[in-house]
N, CA and C atoms of all chains as a GROMACS GRO file, in nm:
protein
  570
    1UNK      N    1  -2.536  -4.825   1.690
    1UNK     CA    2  -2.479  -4.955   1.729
    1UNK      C    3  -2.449  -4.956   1.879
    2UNK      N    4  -2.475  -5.066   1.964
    2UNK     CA    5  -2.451  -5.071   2.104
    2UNK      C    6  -2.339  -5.108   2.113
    3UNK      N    7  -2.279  -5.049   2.202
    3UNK     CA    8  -2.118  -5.042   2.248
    3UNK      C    9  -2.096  -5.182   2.240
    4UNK      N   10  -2.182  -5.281   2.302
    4UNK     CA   11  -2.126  -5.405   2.272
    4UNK      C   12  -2.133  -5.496   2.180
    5UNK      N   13  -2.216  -5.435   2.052
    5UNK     CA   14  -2.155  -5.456   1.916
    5UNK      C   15  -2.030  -5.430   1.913
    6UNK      N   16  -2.011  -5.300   1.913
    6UNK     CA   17  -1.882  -5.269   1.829
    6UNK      C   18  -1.746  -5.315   1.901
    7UNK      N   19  -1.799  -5.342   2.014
    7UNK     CA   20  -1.677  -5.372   2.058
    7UNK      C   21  -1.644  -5.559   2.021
    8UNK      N   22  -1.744  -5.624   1.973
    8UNK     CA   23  -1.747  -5.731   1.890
    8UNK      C   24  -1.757  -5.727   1.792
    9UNK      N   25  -1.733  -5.639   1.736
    9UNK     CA   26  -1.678  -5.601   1.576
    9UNK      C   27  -1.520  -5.608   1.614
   10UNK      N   28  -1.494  -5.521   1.677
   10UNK     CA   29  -1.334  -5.553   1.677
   10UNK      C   30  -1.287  -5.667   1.706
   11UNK      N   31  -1.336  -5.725   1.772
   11UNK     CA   32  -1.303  -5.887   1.832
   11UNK      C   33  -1.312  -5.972   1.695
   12UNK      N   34  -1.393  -5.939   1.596
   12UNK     CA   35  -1.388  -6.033   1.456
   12UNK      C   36  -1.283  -5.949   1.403
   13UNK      N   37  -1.297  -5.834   1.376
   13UNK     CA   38  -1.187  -5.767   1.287
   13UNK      C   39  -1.093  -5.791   1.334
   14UNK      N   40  -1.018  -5.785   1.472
   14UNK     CA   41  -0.845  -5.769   1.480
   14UNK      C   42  -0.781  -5.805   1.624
   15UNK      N   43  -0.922  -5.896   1.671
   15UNK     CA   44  -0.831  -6.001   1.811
   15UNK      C   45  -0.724  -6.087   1.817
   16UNK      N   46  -0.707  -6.180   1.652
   16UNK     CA   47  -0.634  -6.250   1.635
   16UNK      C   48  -0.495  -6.154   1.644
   17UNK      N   49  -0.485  -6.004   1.596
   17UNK     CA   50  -0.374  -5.941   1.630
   17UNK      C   51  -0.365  -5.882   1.733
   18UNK      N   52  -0.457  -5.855   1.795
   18UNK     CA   53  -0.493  -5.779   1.948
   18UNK      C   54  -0.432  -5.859   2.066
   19UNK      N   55  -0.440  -5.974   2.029
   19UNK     CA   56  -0.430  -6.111   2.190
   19UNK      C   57  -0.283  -6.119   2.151
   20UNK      N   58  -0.255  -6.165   1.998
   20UNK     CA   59  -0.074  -6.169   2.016
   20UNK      C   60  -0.003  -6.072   2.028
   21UNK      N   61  -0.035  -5.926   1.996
   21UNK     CA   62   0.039  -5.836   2.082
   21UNK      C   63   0.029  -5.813   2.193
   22UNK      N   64  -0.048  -5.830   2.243
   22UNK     CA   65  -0.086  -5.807   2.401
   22UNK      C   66  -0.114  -5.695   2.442
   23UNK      N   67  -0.127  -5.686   2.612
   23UNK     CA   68  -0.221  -5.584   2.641
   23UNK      C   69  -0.130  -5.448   2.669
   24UNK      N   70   0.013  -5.464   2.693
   24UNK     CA   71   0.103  -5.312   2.694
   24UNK      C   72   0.110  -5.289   2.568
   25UNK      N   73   0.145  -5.327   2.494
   25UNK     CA   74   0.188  -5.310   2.325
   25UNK      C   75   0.029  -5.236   2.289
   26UNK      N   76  -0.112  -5.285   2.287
   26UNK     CA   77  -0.239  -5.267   2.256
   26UNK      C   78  -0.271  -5.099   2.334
   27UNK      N   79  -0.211  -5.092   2.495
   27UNK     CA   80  -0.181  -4.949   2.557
   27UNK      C   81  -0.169  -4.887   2.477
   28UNK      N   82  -0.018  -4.870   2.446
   28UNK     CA   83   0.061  -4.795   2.344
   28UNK      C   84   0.018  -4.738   2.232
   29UNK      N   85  -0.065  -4.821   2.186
   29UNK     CA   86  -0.109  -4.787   2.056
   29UNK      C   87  -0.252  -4.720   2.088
   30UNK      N   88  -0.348  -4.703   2.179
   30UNK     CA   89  -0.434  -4.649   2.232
   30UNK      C   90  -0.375  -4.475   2.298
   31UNK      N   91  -0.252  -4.505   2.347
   31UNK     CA   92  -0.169  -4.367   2.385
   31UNK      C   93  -0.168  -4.316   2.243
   32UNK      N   94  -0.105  -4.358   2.197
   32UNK     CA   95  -0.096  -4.260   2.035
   32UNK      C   96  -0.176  -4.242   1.960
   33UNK      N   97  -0.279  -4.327   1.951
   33UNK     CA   98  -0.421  -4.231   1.892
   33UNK      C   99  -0.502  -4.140   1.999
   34UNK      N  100  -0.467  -4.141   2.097
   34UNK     CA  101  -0.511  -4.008   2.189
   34UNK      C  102  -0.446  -3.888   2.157
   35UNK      N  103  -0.306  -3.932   2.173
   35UNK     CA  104  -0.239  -3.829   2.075
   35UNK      C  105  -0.245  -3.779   1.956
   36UNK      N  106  -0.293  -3.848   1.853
   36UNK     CA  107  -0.309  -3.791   1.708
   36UNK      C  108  -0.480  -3.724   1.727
   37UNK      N  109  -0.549  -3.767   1.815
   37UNK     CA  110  -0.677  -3.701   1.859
   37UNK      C  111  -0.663  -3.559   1.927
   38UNK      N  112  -0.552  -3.576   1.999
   38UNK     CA  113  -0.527  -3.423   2.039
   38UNK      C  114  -0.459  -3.326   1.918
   39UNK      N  115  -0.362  -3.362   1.849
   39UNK     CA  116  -0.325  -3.246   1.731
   39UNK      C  117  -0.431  -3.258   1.662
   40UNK      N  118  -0.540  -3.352   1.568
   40UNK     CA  119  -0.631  -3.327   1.546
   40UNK      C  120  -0.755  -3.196   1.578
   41UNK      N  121  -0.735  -3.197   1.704
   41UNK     CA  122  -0.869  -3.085   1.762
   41UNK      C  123  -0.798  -2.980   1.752
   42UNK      N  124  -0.709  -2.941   1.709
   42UNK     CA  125  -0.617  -2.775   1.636
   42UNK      C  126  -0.644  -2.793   1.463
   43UNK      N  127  -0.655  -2.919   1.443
   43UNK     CA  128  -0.674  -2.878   1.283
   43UNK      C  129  -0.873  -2.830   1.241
   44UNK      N  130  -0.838  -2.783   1.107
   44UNK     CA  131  -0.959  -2.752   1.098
   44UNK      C  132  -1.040  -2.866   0.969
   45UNK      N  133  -0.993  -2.996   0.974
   45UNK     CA  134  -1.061  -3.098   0.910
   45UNK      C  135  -1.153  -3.166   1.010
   46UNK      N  136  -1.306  -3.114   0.952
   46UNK     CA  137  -1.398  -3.217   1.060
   46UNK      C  138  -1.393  -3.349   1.011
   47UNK      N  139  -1.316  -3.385   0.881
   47UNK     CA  140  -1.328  -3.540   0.888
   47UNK      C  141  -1.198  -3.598   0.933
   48UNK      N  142  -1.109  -3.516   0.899
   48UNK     CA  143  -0.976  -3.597   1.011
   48UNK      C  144  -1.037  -3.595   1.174
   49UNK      N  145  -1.077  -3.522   1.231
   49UNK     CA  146  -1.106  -3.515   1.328
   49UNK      C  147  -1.182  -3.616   1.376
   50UNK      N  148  -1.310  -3.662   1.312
   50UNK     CA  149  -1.332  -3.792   1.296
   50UNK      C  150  -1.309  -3.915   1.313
   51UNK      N  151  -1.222  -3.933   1.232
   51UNK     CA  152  -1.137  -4.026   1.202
   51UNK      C  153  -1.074  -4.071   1.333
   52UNK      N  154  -1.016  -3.976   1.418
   52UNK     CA  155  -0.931  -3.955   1.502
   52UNK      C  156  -1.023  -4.002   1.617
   53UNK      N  157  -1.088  -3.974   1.639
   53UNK     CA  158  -1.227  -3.993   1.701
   53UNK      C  159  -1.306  -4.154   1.721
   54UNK      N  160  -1.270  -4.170   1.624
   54UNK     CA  161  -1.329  -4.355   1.542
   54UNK      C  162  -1.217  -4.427   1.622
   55UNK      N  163  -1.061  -4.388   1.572
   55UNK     CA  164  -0.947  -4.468   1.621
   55UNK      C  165  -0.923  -4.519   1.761
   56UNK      N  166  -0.976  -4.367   1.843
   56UNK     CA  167  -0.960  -4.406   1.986
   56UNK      C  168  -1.073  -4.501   2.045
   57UNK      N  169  -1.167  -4.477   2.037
   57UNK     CA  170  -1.261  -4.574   2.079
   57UNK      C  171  -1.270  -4.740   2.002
   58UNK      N  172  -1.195  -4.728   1.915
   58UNK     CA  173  -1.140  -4.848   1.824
   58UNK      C  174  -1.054  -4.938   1.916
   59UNK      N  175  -0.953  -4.819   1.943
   59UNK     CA  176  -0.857  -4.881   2.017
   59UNK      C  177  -0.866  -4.959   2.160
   60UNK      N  178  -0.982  -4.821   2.213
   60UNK     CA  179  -0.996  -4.851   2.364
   60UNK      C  180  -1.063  -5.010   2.341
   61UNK      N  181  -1.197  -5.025   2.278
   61UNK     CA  182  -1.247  -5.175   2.224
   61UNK      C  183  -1.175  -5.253   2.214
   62UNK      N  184  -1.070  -5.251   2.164
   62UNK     CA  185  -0.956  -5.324   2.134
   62UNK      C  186  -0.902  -5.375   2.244
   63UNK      N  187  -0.829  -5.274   2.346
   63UNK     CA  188  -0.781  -5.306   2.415
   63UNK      C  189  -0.853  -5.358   2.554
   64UNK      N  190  -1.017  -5.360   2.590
   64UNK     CA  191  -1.076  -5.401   2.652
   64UNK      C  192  -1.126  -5.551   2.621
   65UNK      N  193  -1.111  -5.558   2.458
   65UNK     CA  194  -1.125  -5.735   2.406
   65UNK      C  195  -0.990  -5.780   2.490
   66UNK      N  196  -0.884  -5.762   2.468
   66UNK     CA  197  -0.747  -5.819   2.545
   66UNK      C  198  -0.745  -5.856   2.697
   67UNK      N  199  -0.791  -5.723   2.765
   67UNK     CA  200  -0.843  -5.736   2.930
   67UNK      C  201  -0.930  -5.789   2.951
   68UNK      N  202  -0.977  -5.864   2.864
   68UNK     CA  203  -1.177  -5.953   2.874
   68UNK      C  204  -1.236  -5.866   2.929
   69UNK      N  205  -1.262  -5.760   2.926
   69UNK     CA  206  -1.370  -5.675   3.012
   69UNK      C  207  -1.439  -5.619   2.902
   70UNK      N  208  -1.586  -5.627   2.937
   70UNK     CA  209  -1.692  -5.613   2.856
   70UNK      C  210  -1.714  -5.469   2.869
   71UNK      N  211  -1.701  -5.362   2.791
   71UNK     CA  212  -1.685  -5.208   2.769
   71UNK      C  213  -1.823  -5.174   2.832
   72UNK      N  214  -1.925  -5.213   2.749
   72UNK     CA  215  -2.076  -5.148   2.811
   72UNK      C  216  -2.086  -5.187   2.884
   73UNK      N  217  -2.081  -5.293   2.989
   73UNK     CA  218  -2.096  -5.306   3.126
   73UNK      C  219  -2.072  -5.272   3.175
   74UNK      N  220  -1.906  -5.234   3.177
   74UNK     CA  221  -1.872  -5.155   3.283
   74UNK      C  222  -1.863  -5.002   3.284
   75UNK      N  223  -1.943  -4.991   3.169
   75UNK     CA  224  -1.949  -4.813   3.141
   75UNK      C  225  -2.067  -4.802   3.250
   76UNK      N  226  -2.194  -4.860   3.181
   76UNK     CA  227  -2.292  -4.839   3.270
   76UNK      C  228  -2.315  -4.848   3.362
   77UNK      N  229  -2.241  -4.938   3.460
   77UNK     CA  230  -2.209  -5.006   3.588
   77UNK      C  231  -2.167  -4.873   3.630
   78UNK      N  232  -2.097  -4.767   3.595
   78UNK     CA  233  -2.010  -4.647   3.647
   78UNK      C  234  -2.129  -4.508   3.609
   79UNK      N  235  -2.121  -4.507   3.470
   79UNK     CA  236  -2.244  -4.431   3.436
   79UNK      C  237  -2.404  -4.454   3.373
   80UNK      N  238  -2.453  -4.446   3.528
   80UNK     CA  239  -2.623  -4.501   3.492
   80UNK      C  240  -2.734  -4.420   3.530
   81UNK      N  241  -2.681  -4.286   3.407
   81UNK     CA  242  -2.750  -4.154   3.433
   81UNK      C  243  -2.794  -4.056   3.523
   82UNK      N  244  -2.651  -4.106   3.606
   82UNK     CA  245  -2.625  -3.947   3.688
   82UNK      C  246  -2.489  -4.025   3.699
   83UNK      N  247  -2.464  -3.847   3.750
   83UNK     CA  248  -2.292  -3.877   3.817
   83UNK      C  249  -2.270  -3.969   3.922
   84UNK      N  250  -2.118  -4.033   3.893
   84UNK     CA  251  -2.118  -4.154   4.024
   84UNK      C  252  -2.075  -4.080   4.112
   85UNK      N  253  -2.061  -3.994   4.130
   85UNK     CA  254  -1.969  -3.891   4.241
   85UNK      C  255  -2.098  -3.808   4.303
   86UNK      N  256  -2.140  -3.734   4.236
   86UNK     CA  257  -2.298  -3.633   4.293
   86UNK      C  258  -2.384  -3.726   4.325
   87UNK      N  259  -2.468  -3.851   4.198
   87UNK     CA  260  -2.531  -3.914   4.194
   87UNK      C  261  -2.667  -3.805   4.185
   88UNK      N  262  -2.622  -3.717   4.066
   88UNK     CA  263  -2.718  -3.638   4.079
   88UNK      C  264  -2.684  -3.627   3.887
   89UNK      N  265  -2.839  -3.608   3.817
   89UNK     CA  266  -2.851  -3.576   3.687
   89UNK      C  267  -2.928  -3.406   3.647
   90UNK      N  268  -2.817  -3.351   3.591
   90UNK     CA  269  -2.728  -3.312   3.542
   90UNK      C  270  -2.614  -3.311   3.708
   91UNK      N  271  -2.495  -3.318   3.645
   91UNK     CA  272  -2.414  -3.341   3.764
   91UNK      C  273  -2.397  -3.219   3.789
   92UNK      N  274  -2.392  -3.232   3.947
   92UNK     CA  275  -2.394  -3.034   4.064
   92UNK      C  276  -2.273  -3.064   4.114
   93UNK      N  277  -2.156  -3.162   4.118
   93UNK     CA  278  -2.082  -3.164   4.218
   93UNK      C  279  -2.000  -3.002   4.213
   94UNK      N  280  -1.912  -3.015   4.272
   94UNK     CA  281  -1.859  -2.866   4.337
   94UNK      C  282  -1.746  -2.806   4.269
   95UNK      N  283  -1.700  -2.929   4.269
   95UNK     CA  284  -1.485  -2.891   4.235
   95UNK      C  285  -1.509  -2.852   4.122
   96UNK      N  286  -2.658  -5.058   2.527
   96UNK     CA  287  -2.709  -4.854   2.476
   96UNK      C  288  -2.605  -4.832   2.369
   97UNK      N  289  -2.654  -4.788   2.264
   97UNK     CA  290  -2.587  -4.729   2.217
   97UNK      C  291  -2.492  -4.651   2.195
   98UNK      N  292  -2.383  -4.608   2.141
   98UNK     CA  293  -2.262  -4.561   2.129
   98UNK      C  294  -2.366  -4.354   2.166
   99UNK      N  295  -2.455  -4.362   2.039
   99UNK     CA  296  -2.479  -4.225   2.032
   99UNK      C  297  -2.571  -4.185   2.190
  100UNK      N  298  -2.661  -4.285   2.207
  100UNK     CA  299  -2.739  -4.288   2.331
  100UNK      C  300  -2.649  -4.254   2.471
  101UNK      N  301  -2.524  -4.296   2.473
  101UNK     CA  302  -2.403  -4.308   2.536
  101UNK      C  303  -2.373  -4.144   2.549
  102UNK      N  304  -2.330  -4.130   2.438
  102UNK     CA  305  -2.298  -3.919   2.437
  102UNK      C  306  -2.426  -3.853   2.454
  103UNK      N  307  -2.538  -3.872   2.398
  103UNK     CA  308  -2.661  -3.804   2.485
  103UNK      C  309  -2.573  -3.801   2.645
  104UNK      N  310  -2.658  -3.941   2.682
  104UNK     CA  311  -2.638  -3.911   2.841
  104UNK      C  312  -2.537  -3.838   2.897
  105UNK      N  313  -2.354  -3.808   2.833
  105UNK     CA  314  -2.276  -3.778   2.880
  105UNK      C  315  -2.321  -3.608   2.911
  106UNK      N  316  -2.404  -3.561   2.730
  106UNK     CA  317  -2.478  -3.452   2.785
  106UNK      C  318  -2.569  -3.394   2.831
  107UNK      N  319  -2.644  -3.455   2.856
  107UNK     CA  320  -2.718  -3.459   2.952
  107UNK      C  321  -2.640  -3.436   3.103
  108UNK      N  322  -2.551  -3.507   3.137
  108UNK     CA  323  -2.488  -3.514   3.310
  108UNK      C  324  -2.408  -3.421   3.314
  109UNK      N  325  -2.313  -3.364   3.174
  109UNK     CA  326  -2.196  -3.315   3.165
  109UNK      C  327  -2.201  -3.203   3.127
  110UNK      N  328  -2.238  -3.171   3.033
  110UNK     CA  329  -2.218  -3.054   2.887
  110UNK      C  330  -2.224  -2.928   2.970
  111UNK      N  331  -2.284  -2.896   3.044
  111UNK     CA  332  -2.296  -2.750   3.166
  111UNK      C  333  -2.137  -2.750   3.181
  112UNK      N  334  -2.082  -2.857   3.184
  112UNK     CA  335  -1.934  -2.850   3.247
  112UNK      C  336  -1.820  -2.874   3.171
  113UNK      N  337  -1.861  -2.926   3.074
  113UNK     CA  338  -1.775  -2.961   2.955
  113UNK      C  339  -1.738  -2.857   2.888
  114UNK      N  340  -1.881  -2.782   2.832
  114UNK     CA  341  -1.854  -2.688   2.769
  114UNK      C  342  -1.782  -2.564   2.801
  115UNK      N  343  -1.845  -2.534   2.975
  115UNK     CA  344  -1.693  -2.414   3.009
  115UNK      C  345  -1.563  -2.471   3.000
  116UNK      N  346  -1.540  -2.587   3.009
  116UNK     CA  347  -1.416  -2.626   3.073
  116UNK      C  348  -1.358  -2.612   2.939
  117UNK      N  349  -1.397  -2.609   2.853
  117UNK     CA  350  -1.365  -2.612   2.706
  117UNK      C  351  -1.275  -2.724   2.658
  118UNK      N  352  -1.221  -2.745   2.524
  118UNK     CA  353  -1.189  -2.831   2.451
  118UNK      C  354  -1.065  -2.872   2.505
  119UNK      N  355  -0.940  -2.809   2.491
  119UNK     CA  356  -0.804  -2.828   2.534
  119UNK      C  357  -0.776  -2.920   2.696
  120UNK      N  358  -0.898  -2.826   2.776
  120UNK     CA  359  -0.899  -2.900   2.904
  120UNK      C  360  -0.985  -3.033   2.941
  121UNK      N  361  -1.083  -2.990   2.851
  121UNK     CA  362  -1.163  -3.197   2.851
  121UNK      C  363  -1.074  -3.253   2.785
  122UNK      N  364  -0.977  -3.254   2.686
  122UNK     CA  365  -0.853  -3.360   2.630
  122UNK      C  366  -0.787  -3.405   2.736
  123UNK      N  367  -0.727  -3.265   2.802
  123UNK     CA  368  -0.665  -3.300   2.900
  123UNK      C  369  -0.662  -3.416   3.021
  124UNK      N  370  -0.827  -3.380   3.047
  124UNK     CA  371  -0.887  -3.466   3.150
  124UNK      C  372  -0.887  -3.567   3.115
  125UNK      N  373  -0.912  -3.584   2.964
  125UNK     CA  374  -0.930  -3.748   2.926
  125UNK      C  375  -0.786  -3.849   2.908
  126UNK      N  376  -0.659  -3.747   2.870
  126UNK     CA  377  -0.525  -3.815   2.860
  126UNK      C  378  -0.476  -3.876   3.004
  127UNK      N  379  -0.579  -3.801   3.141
  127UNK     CA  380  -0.568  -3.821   3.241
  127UNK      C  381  -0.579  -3.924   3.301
  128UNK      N  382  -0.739  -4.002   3.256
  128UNK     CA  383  -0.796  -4.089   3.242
  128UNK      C  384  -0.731  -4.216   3.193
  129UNK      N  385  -0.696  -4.215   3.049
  129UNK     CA  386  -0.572  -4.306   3.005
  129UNK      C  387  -0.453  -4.318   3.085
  130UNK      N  388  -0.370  -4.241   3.122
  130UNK     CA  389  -0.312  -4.307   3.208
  130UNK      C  390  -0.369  -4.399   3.326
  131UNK      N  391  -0.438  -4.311   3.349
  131UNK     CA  392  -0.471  -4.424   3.446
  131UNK      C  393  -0.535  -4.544   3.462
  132UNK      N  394  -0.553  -4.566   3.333
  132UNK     CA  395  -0.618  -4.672   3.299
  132UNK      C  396  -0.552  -4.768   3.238
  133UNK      N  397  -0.394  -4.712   3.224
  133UNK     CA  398  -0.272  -4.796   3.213
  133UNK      C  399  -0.217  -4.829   3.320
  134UNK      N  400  -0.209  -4.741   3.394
  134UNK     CA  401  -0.138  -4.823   3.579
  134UNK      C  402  -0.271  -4.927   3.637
  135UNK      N  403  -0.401  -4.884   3.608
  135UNK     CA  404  -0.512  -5.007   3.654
  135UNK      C  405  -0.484  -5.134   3.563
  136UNK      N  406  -0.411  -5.169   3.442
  136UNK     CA  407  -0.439  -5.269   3.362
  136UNK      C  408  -0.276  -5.332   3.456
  137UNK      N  409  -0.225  -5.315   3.511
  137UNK     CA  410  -0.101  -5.378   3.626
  137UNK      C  411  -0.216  -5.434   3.788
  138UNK      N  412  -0.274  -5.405   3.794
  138UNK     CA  413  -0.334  -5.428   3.926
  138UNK      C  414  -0.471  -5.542   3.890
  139UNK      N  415  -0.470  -5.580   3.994
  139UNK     CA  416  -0.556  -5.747   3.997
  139UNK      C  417  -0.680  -5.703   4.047
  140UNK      N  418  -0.727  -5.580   4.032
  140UNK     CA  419  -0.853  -5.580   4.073
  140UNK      C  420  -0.945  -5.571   3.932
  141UNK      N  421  -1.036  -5.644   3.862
  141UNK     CA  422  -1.092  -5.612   3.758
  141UNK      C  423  -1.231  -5.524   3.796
  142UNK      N  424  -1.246  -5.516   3.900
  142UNK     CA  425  -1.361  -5.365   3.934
  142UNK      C  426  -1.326  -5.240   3.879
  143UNK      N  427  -1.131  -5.212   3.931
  143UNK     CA  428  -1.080  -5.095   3.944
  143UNK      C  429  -1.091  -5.088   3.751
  144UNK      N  430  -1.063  -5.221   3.721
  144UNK     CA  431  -1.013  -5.176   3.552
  144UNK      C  432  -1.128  -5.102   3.498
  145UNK      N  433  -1.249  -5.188   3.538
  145UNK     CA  434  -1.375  -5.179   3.465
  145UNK      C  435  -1.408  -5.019   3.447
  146UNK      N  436  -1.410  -4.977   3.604
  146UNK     CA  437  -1.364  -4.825   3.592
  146UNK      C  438  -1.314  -4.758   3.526
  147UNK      N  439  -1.197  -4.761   3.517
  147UNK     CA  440  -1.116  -4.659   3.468
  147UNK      C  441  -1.151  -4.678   3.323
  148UNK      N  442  -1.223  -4.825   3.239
  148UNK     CA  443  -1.220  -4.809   3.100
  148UNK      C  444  -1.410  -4.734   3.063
  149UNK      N  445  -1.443  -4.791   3.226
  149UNK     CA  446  -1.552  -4.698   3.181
  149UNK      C  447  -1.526  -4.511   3.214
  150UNK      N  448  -1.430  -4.483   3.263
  150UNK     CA  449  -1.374  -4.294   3.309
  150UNK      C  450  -1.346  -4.310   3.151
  151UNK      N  451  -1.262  -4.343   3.070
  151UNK     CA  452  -1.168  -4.337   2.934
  151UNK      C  453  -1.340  -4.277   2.873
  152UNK      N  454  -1.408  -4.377   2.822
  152UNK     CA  455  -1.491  -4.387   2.708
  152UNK      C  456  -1.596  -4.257   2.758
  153UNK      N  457  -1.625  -4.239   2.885
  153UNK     CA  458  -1.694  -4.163   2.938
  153UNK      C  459  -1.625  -3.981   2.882
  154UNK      N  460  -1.489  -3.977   2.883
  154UNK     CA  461  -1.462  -3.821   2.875
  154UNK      C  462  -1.420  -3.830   2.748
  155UNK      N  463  -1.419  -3.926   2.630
  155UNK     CA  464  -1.404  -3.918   2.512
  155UNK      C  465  -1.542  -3.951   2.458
  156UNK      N  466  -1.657  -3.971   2.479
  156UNK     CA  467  -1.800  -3.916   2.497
  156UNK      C  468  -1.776  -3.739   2.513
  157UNK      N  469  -1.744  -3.676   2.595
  157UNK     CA  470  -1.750  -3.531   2.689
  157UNK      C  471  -1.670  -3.461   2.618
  158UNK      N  472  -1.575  -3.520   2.560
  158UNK     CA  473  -1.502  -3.423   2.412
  158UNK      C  474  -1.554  -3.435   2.301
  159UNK      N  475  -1.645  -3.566   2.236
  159UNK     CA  476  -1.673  -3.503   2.108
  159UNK      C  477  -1.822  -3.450   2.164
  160UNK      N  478  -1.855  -3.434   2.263
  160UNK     CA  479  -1.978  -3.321   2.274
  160UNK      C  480  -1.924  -3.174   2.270
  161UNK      N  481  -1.813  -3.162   2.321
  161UNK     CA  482  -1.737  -3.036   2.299
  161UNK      C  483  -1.699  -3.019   2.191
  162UNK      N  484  -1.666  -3.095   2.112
  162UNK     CA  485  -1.620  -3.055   1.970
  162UNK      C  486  -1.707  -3.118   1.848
  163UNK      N  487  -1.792  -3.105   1.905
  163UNK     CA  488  -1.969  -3.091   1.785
  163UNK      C  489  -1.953  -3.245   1.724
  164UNK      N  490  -1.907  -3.328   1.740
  164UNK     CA  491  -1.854  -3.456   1.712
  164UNK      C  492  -1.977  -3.610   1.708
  165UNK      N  493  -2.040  -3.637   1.622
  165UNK     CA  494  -2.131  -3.762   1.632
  165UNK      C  495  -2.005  -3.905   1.608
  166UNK      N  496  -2.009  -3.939   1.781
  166UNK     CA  497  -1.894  -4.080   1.777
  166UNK      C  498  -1.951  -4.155   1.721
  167UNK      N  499  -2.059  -4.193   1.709
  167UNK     CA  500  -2.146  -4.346   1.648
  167UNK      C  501  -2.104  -4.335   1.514
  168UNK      N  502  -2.146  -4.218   1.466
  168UNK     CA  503  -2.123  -4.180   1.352
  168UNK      C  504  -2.018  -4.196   1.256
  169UNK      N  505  -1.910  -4.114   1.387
  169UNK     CA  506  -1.774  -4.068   1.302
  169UNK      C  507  -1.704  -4.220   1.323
  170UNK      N  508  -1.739  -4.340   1.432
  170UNK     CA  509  -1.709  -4.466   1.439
  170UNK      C  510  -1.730  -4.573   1.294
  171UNK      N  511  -1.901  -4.585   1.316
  171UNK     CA  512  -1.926  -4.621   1.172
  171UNK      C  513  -1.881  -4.594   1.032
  172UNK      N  514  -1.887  -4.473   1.031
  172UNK     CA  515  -1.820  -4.419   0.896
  172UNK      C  516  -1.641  -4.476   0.843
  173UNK      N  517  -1.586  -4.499   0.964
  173UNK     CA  518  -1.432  -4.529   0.952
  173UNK      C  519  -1.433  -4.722   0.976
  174UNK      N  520  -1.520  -4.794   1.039
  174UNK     CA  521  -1.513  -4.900   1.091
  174UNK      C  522  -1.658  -4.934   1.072
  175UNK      N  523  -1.678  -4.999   0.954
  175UNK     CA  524  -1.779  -5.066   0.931
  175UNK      C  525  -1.851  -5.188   0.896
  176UNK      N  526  -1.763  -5.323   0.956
  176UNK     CA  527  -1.761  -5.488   0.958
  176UNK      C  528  -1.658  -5.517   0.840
  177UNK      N  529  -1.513  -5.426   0.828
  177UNK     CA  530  -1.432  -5.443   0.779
  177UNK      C  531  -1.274  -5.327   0.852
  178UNK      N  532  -1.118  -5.386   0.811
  178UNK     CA  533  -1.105  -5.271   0.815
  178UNK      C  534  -1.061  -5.192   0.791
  179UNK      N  535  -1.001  -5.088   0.764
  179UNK     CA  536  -1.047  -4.979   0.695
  179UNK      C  537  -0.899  -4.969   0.600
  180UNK      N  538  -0.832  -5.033   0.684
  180UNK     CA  539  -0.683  -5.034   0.614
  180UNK      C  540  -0.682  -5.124   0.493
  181UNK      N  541  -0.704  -5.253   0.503
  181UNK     CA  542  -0.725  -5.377   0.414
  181UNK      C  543  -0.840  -5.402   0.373
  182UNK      N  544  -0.940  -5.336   0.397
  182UNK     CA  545  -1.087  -5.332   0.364
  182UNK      C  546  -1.129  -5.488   0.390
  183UNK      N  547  -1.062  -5.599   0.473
  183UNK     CA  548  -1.085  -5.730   0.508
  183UNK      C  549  -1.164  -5.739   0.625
  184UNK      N  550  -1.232  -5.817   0.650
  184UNK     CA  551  -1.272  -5.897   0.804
  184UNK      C  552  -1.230  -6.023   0.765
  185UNK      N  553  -1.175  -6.097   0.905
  185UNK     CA  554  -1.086  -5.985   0.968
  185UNK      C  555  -0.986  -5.942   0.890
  186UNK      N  556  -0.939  -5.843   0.947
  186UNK     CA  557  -0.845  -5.767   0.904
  186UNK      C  558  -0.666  -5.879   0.848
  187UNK      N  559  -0.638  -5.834   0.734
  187UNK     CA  560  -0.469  -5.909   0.725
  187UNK      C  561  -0.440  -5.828   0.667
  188UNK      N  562  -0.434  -5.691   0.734
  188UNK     CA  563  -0.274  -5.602   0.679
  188UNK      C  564  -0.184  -5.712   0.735
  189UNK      N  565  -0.058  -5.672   0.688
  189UNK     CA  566   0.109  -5.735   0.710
  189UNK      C  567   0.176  -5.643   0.790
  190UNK      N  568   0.150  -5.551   0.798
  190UNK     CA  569   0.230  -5.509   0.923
  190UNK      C  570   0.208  -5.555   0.992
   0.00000   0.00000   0.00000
């Protein structure tokens, strides 16, 4: 599925609750499934892990429907197969 | 592009670097990312946002390559034109 499906999947599934909570409240809740993504990667369930996995990029969708900013655009706009920093594929930078 | 086409490329540019840097510290990098992609959602530049939500999706790509992880996958499987809580589109949990 292209990122900008899914990120119009969420926009049918759960904008109507996404836009009335708004976009700090929609944060928040993107902070804490990063967090349940991090104790996740200590457990040894590859499907919780998953799961955990699904939520954040759920969320981030989510919270990019709220900011009107179109996710795959501006992914690719940043990453369009090389590094934006080297501008080199596989990235060589230094640090 | 696709969600999975998306983590290719990340390894493709990344994985040389991902993978030493190992798991604990690509989280890291990516909780990094979120913040800052909470102090950009206060500022009026929608370039800077576009960024930072394309840095977010980009190193949560770069962790589930580190942690053997198919996002399209583990996305679909949890979020599939319903959701997952109320099994509705859209969604009317009550919380």
């Amino acid at each position: 599925m292209h990122i900008c499906e899914f990120q119009e999947m969420m926009k049918r599934l759960y904008f109507h609750r996404d836009n009335r909570r708004g976009m700090r409240s929609t944060y928040e809740w993107l902070t804490d499934e990063v967090q349940e993504l991090g104790e996740a990667l200590t457990s040894n369930s590859k499907e919780e892990l998953e799961a955990e996995f699904a939520d954040v990029i759920a969320w981030l969708a989510s919270l990019a429907n709220v900011a009107g900013i179109d996710l795959e655009k501006a992914t690719l706009k940043k990453y369009a197969n090389k590094c934006p920093k080297c501008l080199r594929s596989p990235c060589q930078c230094t640090f």
